[in-house]
C-alpha positions, 0 to 999 in steps of 0.5 A, a space after each residue: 500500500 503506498 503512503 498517499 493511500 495509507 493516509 487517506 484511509 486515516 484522514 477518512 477513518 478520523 472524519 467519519 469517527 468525528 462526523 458520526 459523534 458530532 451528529 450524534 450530539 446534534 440530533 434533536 428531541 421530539 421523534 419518535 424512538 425508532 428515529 434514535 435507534 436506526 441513528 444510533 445504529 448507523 452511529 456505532 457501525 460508522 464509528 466502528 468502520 472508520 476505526 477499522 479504515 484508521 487500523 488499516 491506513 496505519 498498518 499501511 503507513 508503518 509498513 511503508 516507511 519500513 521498505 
């Protein structure tokens, strides 16, 4: 894996996991409970997958620099 795709799989990993907690704190009050759980699912899969994405671009960045 070369360098520029490494770190674009850690940019992309750092901005889903920021985007995804911050609409988590934005979403607001007044709809029904079923809105909160399919947003509170997609929330916890987006964040586990941009923390897979970081994992990867990392391993690829480290990995890289060793060649």
């Amino acid at each position: 894996m070369s360098r520029k795709i490494a770190g674009f799989l850690i940019v992309l990993g750092v901005f889903m996991i920021f985007e995804w907690i911050n609409l988590g704190f934005n979403l607001a009050d007044g709809h029904e409970t079923g809105f909160y759980v399919v947003h509170g699912i997609l929330i916890v899969v987006n964040v586990v997958l941009g923390v897979v994405l970081g994992v990867i671009g990392w391993r690829g960045l480290r990995r890289a620099r060793g060649e």
